[in-house]
C-alpha positions as CSV (number, residue, x, y, z in Angstrom):
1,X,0.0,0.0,0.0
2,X,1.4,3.3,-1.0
3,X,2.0,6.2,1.4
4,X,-0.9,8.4,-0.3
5,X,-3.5,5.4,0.1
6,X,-2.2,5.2,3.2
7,X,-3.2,9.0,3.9
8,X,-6.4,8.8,2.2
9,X,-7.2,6.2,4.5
10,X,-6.1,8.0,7.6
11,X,-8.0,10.9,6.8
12,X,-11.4,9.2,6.1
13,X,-10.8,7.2,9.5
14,X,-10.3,10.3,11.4
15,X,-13.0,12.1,9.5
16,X,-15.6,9.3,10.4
17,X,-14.8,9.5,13.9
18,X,-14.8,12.9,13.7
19,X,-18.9,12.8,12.1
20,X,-20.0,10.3,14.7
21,X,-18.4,12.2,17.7
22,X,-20.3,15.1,16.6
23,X,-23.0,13.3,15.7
24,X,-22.8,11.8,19.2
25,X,-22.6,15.6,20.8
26,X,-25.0,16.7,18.7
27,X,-27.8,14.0,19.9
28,X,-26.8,14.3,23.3
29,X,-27.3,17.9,22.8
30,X,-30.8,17.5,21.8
31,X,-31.4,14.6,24.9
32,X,-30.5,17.6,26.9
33,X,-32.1,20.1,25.4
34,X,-35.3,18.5,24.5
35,X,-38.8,19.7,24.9
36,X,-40.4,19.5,28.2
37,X,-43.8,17.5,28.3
38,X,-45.8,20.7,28.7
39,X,-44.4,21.8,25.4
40,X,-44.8,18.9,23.4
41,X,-48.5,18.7,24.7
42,X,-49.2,22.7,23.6
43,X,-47.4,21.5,20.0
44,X,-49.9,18.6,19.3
45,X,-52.5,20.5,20.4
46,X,-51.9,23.3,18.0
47,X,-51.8,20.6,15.1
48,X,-54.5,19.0,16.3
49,X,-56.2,22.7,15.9
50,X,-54.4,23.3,12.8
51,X,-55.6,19.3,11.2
52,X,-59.5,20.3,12.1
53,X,-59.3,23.6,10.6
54,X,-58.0,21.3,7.5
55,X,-60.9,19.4,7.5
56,X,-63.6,21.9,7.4
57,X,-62.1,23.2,4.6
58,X,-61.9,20.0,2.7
59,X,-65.5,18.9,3.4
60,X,-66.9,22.5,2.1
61,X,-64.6,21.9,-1.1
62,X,-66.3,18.5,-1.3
63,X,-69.9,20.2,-1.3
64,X,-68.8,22.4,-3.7
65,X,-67.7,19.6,-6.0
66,X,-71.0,18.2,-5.5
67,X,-72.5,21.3,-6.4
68,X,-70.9,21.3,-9.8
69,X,-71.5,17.9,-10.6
70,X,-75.1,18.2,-10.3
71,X,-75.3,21.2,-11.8
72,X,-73.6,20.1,-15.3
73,X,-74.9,16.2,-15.1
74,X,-75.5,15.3,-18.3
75,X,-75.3,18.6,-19.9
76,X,-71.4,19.0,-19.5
77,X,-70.5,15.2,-18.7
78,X,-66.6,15.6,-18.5
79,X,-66.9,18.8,-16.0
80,X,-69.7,16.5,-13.8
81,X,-66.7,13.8,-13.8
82,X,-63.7,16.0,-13.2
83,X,-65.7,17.0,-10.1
84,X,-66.8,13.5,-8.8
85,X,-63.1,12.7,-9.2
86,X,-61.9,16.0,-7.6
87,X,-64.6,15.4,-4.8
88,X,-62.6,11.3,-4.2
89,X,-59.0,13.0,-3.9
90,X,-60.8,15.3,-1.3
91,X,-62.0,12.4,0.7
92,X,-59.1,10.9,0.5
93,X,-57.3,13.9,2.2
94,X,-60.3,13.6,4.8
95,X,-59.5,10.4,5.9
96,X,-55.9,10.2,5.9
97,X,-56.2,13.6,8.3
98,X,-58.9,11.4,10.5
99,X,-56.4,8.7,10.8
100,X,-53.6,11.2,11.5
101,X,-55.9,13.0,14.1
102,X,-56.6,9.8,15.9
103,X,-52.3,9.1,16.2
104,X,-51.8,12.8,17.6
105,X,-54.7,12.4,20.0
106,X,-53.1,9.0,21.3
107,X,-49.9,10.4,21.4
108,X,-51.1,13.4,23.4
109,X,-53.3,11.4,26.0
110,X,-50.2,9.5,26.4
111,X,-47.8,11.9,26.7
112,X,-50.5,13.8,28.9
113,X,-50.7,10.3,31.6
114,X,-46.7,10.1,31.3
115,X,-46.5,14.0,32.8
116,X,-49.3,12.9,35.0
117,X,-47.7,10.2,36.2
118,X,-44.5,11.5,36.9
119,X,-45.9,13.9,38.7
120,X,-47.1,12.0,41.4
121,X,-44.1,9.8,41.5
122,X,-42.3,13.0,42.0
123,X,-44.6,14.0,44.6
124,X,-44.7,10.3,46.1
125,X,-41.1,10.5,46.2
126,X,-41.2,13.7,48.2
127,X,-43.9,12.3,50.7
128,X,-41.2,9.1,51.0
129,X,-38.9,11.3,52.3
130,X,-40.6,13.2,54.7
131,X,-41.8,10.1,56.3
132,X,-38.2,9.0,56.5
133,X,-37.0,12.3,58.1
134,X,-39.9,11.6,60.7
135,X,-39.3,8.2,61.1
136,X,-35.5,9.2,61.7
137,X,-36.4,11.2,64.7
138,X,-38.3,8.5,66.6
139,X,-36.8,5.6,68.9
140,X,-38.7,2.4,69.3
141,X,-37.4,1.9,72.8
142,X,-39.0,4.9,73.9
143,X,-42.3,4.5,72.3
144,X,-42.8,1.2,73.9
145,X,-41.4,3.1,77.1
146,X,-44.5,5.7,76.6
147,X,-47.1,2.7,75.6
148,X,-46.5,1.4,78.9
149,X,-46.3,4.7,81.2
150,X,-50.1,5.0,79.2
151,X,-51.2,1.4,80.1
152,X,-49.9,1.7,83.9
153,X,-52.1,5.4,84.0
154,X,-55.2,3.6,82.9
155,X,-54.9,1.0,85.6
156,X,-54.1,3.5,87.8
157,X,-57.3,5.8,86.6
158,X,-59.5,2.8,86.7
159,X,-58.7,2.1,89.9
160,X,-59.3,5.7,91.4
161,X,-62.9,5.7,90.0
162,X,-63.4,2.0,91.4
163,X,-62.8,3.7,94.8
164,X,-64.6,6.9,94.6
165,X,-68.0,4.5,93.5
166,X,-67.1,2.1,96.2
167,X,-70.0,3.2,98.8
168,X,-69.2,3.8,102.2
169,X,-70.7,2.8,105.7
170,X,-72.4,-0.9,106.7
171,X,-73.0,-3.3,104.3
172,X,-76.0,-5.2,105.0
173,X,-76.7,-8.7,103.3
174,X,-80.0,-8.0,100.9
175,X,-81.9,-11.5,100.8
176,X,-82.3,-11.3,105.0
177,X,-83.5,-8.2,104.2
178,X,-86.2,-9.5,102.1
179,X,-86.6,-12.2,104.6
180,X,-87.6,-9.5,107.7
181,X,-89.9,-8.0,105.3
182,X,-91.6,-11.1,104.8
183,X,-92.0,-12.1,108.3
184,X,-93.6,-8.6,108.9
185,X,-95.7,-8.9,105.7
186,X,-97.1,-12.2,107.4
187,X,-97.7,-10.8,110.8
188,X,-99.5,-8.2,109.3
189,X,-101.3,-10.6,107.2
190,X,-102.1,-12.3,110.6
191,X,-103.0,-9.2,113.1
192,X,-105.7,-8.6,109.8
193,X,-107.2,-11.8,109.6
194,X,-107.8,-11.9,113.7
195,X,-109.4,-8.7,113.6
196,X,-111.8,-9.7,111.0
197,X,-112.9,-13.1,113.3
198,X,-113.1,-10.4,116.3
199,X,-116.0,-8.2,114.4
200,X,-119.3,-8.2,115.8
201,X,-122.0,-10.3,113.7
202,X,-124.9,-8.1,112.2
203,X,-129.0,-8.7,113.7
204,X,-131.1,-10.6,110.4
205,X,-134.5,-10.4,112.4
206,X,-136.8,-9.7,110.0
207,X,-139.8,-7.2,111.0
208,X,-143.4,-8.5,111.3
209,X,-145.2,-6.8,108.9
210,X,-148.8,-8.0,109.8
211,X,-148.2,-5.8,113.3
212,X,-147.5,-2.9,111.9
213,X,-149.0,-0.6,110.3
214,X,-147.4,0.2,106.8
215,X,-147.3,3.4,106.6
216,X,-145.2,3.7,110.1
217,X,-143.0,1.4,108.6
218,X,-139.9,3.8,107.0
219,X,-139.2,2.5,103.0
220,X,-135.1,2.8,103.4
221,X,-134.5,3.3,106.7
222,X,-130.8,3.9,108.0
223,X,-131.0,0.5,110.0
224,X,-131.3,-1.4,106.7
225,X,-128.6,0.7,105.2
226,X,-125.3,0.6,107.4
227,X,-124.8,-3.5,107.5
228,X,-124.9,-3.6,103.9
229,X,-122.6,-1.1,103.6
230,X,-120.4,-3.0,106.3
231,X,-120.8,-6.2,105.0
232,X,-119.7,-4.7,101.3
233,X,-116.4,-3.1,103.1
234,X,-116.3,-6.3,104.4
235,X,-116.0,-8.5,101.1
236,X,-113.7,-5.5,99.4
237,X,-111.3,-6.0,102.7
238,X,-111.2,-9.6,102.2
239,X,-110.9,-9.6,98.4
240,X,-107.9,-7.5,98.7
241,X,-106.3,-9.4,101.4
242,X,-106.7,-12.7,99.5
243,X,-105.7,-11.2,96.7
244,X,-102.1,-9.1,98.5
245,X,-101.6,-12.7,100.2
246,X,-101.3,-14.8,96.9
């Protein structure tokens, strides 16, 4: 190999390195300098403006190209079809702009829940942390220290109020209690039911009435009315004690 192939081949080496280390500056020049999600996302929206703007235009030329093939029809044949084909090319722009629409608005909502999401990763990192820097500050010893200095203040609470409601003076046992009250209930009972047998029985002499005259002879006199009443008070009294006795 000659010395001038030689140079021609040291020069396109260098030269090739030279391109891909600037090529390599140059793209991590733009990774460095690219656009910020917020940017991107205004850009797609503008050519998502820009695209429907686009597509109201074409669909009014496509009425209009209707318009003229109706209006020549068979009269002017070859305008009619120039129109109808005009009118095709215009529908084709239409839904290659639809398809194109429907990539920018993925690539937007995507772009949109990739700033979204970083967002709260960012945030969740931040709350991470703070929890850290709290969780720094606290000793396990002493929290169980202050759990049980808590635990030992209940006890000790709960048994302050057990002896402020513990009553004070004799205690007295509550079924011989009901026991004397019984006894007196049936001494009662008993001091009644001799009194009763004590009571003095009530006269049932009838008055002749062939001896005396009738009209001396009173129609409700007093007489008549008391033992009745007596002997109703009577019944009631002994109703009532049968009844308090059972």
């Amino acid at each position: 190999m000659s010395k001038i192939s030689k140079m021609f081949k040291g020069s396109s080496g260098s030269s090739s390195s030279y391109t891909s280390s600037s090529s390599r500056s140059k793209h991590g020049h733009r990774s460095r300098t690219g656009p910020t999600p917020q940017e991107a996302i205004h850009k797609l929206r503008e050519t998502e403006a820009m695209l429907a703007k686009k597509q109201d235009f074409l669909e009014n030329k496509i009425q209009q190209e209707i318009a003229i093939a109706k209006k020549n029809g068979l009269k002017n044949k070859r305008a009619a079809l120039q129109a109808l084909k005009r009118k095709k090319r215009l529908e084709q722009q239409l839904t290659q702009i639809d398809g194109t629409l429907s990539t920018i608005e993925f690539q937007r909502e995507a772009l949109e829940n990739a700033n979204t999401n970083t967002e709260v990763l960012k945030n969740m990192g931040y709350a991470a942390k703070a929890i850290k820097g709290i969780h720094q500050n606290m000793d396990l010893e002493k929290i169980d220290s202050l759990m049980q200095d808590i635990t030992e203040q209940q006890e000790v609470a709960q048994e302050i109020c057990d002896a402020i409601s513990r009553p004070f003076g004799d205690t007295f046992d509550e079924d011989e209690l009901l026991a004397e009250l019984a006894e007196l209930e049936q001494e009662e009972l008993e001091a009644s039911m001799r009194n009763m047998g004590r009571m003095p029985s009530v006269p049932t002499s009838k008055v002749p009435t062939s001896k005396v005259p009738t009209s001396k002879v009173p129609s409700s006199g007093p007489s008549h009315r008391i033992p009745s009443r007596k002997r109703a008070e009577e019944n009631d009294d002994m109703q009532a004690l049968a009844a308090w006795a059972t």
